[in-house]
LUMVOMI-683089 format. One record per residue (C-alpha): x, y negated, z negated; residue in three letters. Coordinates in steps of 0.001 Angstrom, whole numbers, padded with zeros to 6 digits, always signed. Each point is the difference from the previous one (the first is absolute). Layout:
// residues N
XYZAla;...
// end
This chain:
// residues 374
-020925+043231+021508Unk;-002235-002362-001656Unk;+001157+002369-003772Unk;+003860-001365+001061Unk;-001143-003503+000272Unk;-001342-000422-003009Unk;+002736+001861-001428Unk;+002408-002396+001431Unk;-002400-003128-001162Unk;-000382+001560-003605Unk;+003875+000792+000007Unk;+000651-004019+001301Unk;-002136-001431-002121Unk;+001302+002067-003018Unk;+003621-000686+000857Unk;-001027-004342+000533Unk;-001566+000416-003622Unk;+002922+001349-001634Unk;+001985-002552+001763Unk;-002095-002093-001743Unk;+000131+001563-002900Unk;+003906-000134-000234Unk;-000225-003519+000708Unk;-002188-000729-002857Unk;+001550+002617-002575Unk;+003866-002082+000325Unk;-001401-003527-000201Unk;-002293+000391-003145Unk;+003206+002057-001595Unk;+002118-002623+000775Unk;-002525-002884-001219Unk;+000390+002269-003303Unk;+003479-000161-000017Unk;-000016-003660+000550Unk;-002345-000698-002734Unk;+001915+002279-003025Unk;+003593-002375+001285Unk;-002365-003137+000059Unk;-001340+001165-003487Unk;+004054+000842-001425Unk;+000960-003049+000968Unk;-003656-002212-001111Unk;-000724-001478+003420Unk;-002601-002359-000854Unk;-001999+001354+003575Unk;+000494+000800+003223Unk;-002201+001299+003277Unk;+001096+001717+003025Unk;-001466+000395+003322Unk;+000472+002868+002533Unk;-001265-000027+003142Unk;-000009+002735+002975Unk;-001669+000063+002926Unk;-002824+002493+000154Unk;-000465+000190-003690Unk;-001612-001676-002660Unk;+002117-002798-001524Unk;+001196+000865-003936Unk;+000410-002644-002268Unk;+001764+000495-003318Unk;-000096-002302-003102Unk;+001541+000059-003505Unk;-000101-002310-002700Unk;-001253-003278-000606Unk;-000339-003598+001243Unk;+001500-000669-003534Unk;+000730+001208-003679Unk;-003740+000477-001019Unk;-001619-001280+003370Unk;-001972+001963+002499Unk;+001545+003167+001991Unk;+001803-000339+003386Unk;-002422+000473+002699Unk;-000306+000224+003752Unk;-001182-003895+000431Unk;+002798-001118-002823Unk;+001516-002796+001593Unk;+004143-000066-000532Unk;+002615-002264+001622Unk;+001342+001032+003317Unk;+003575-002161-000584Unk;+001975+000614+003355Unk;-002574+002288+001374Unk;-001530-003176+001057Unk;+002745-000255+002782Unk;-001708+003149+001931Unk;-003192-002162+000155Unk;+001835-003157+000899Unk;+001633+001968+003183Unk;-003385+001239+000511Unk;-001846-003222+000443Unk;+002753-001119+002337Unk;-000338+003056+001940Unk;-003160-001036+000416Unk;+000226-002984+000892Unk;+002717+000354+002294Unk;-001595+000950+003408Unk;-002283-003599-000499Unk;+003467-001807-000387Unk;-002869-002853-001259Unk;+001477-000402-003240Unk;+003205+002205-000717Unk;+001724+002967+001866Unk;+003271+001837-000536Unk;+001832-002832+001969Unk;-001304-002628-001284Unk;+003204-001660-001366Unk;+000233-001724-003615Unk;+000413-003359+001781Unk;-003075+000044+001520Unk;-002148+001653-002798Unk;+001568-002077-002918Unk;+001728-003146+001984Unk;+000720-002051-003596Unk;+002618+002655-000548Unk;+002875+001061+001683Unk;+001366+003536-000522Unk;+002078+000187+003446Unk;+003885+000088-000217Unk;+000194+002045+003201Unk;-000556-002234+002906Unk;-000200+002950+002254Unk;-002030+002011-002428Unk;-003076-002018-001983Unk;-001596+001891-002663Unk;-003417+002086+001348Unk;-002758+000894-001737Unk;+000617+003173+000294Unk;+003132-000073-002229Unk;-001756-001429-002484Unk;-002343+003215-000189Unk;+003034+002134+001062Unk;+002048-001069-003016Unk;+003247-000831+002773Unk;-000267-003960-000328Unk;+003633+000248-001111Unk;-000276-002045-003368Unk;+001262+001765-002886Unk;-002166+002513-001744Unk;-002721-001038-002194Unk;+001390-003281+000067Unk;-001849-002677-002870Unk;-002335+002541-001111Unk;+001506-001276-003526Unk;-001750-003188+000814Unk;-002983+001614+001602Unk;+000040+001788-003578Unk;+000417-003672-001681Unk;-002932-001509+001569Unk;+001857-001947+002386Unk;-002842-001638+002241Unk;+000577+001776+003514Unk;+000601-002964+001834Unk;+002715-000603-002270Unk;+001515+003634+000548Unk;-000326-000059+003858Unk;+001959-003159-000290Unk;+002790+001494-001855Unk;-000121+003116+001807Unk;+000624-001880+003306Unk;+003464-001851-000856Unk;+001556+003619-000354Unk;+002128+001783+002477Unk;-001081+003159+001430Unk;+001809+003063-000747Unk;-000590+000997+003820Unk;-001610-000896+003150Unk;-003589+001128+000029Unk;-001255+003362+000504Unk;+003821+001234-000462Unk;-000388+000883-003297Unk;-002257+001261-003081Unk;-000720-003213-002437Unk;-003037+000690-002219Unk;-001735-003540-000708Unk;-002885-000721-001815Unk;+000012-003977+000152Unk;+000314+000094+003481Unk;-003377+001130+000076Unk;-001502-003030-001415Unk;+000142-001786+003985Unk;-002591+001926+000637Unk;-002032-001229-002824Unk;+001355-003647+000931Unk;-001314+001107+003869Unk;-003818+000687-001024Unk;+000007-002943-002333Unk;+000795-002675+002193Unk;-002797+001274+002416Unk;-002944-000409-002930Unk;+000428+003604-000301Unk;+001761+002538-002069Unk;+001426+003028-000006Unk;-002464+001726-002251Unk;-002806-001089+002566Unk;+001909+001343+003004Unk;+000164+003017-001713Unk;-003596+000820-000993Unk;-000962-000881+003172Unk;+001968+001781+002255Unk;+000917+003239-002535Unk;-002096+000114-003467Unk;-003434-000652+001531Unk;+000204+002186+002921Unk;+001279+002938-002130Unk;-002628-000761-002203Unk;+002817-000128-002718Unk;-000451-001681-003605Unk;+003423-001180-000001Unk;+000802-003348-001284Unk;+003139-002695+000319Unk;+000594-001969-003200Unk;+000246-000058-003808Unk;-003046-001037-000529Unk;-001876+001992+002735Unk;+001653+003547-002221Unk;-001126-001904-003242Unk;-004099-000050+001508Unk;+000806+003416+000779Unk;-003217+002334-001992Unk;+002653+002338-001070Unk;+004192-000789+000814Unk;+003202+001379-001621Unk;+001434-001833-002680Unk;+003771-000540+000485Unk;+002802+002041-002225Unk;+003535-001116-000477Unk;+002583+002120-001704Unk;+000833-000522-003768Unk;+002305+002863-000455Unk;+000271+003420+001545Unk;-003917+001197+000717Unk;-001233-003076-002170Unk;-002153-002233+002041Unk;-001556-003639-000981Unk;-002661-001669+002015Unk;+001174-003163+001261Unk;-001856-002729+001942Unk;-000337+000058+003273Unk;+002341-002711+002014Unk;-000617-002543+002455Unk;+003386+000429+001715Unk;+000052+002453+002922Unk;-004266-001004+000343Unk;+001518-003674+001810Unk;+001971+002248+002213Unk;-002949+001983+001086Unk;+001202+002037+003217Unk;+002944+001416-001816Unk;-002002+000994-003520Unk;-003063-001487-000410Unk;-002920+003029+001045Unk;-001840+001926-002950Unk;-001318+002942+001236Unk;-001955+003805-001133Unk;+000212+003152+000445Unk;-002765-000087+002454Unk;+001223-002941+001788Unk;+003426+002070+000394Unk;-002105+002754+001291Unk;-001520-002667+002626Unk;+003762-001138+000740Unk;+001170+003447+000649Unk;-002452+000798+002148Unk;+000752-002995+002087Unk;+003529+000909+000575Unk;-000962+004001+000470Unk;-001992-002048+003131Unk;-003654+001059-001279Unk;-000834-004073+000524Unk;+001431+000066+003394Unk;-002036-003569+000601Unk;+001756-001493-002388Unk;+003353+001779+000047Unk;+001057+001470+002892Unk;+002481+002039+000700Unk;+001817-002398+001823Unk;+000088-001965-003218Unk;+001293+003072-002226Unk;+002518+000701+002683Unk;+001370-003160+000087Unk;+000286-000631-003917Unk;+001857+003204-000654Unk;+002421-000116+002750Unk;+003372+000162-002050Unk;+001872-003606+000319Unk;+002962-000388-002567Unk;+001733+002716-001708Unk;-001131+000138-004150Unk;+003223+002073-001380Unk;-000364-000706-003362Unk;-003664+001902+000453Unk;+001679+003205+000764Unk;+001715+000079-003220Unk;-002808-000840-001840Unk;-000753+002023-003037Unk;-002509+002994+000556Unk;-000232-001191+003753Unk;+003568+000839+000473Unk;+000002+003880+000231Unk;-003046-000242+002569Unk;+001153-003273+001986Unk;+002206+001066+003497Unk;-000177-003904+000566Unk;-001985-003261-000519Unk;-001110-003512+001904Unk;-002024-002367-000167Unk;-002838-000701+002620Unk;-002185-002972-000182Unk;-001388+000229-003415Unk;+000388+003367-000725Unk;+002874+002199-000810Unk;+000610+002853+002539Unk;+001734+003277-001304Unk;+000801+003308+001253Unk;-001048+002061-003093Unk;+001015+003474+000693Unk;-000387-000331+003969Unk;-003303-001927-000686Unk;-000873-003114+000605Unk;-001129-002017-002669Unk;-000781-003177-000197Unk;+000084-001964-003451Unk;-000017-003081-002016Unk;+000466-000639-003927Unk;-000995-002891-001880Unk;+000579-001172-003854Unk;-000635-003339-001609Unk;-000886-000260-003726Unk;-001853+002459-001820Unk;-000684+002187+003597Unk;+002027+002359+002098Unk;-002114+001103+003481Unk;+001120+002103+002865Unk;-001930+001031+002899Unk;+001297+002214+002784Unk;-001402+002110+002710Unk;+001174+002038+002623Unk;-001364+000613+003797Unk;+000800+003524+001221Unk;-000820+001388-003320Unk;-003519-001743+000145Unk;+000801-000936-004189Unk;-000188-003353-001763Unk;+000828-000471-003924Unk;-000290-003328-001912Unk;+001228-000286-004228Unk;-001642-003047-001914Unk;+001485-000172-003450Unk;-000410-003078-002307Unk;+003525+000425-001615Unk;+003524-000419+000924Unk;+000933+003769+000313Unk;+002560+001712+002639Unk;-002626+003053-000723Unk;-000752-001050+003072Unk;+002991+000731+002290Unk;-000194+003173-001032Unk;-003806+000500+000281Unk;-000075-001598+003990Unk;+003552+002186+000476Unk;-001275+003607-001349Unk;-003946-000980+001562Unk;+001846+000443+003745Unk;+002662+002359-001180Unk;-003367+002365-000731Unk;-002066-000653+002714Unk;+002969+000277+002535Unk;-000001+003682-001344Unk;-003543+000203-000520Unk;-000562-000695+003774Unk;+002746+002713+001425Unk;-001700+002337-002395Unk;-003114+000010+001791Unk;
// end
């Protein structure tokens, strides 16, 4: 008796190491993959991030911070662009249950009074579809003077004498200005948004992240940013000040280690800090994103696509993934993770590549299969 149990222990433990094993084998092949496109096409540098529960994190870098500066690492610090929004939502989750400062509900009126975004008497704009990207004014509207230096004030302003597209929460409208009330919110409280956030989410995660040009500047080691100069041709360029004044939409610079920490969080493995109340809330699909199911690379694996509060919600496959994307200026970022599969991936790059659509695309495509093959 006691010859079969050990037998069955040897055979389990053999059978959990291959699983391993497997696991392991596919991602380092496909980090080589990854690196001999990144070299064809002279990305300047990129890291990725894969997490799964019950195994050791792998981190994967290539390049450099620039031509003739010092190799990617795990604590290179890159721009998170729009990833920034899944933090944003975060804090508010957070903060939510208080109801001291903001919550879901709070609506625009009340958190930024001086303006006045509601056209819908029956129907004021919430916070929530600010986060939720369903506030009903057009897509991405003034990010051209967001992208001019416009002072935000001055944007908000503008941005408030349009007419919606839609009543709120009826319909998909990605904004980035519309962010900047939230900015406006902390500020007129002798506060700020990149305070609220260390306290309440980079400090307790004991994460490194930073808000602010000048905070990824300080940075010992940070990505240098890469614009396209003709096909794979890549100039440095400086970094801007632009999206930085409209801090919850774009404004977080992050690692590959912080994006570990940030995974984590939403696989629940901080469940003081995010709960799974929070998660569960944030990735509850809202508005219909149709143009993401045509996206290229995403398209063959997408059945369909919303938006949640902050992040993007897909069924990949049958899985549920849950996603966001970011680019400004010299950096493309996309982090992603996805609960039932225990799995988390994050791409840093400091150059404005779609290498990455396909990377994030094929990373679930493979360990969708990976994971039915064990």
């Amino acid at each position: 008796m006691l010859q079969r149990l050990t037998l069955v222990v040897l055979s389990l433990s053999v059978f959990a190491l291959n699983s391993a094993l497997a696991s392991t084998d596919w991602t380092h092949d496909f980090a080589n993959e990854v690196r001999k496109e990144a070299t064809k096409r002279n990305i300047p540098g990129f890291v990725f991030v894969v997490v799964e529960k019950g195994q050791p994190t792998k981190i994967y870098t290539h390049g450099k911070t620039e031509r003739n500066g010092e190799a990617i690492t795990a604590d290179t610090v890159f721009r998170l662009a729009s990833v920034s929004k899944t933090f944003t939502a975060t804090l508010v989750a957070a903060e939510n249950p208080l109801a001291t400062t903001v919550s879901w509900q709070t609506p625009l009126s009340e958190l930024t009074p001086e303006y006045s975004f509601d056209k819908y008497s029956e129907k004021p704009v919430l916070l929530r579809h600010v986060i939720g990207q369903s506030t009903g004014y057009m897509r991405n509207a003034y990010d051209n003077l967001i992208e001019a230096n416009y002072d935000r004030k001055r944007v908000l302003n503008m941005l408030q004498e349009l007419d919606p597209l839609c009543e709120p929460g009826y319909c998909y409208t990605y904004q980035n200005a519309m962010f900047g009330v939230i900015e406006e919110h902390y500020a007129k409280r002798n506060s700020s948004f990149s305070e609220k956030m260390q306290n309440q989410l980079f400090s307790p995660l004991n994460m490194n992240a930073s808000i602010g040009k000048k905070a990824l500047e300080d940075s010992p080691s940070w990505a240098k940013p890469h614009a396209a100069i003709a096909r794979n041709k890549w100039a440095k360029v400086r970094v801007k000040d632009d999206y930085y004044r409209f801090a919850p939409a774009a404004g977080i610079n992050a690692s590959a280690k912080d994006m570990e920490i940030w995974i984590k969080a939403m696989l629940l493995e901080y469940p003081d800090i995010v709960t799974q109340e929070m998660v569960t809330e944030m990735t509850l699909p809202r508005v219909q994103t149709r143009g993401e199911v045509r996206k290229r690379h995403w398209r063959q694996h997408l059945n369909s696509a919303h938006y949640g509060l902050g992040w993007r919600v897909y069924d990949f496959k049958g899985v549920r993934l849950n996603y966001h994307g970011g680019w400004v200026q010299g950096y493309r970022a996309d982090v992603s993770f996805a609960p039932e599969l225990g799995m988390g991936f994050a791409f840093l790059m400091n150059a404005e590549s779609n290498l990455i659509n396909e990377v994030s695309a094929d990373f679930w495509h493979k360990a969708i299969n990976a994971k039915k093959s064990q």
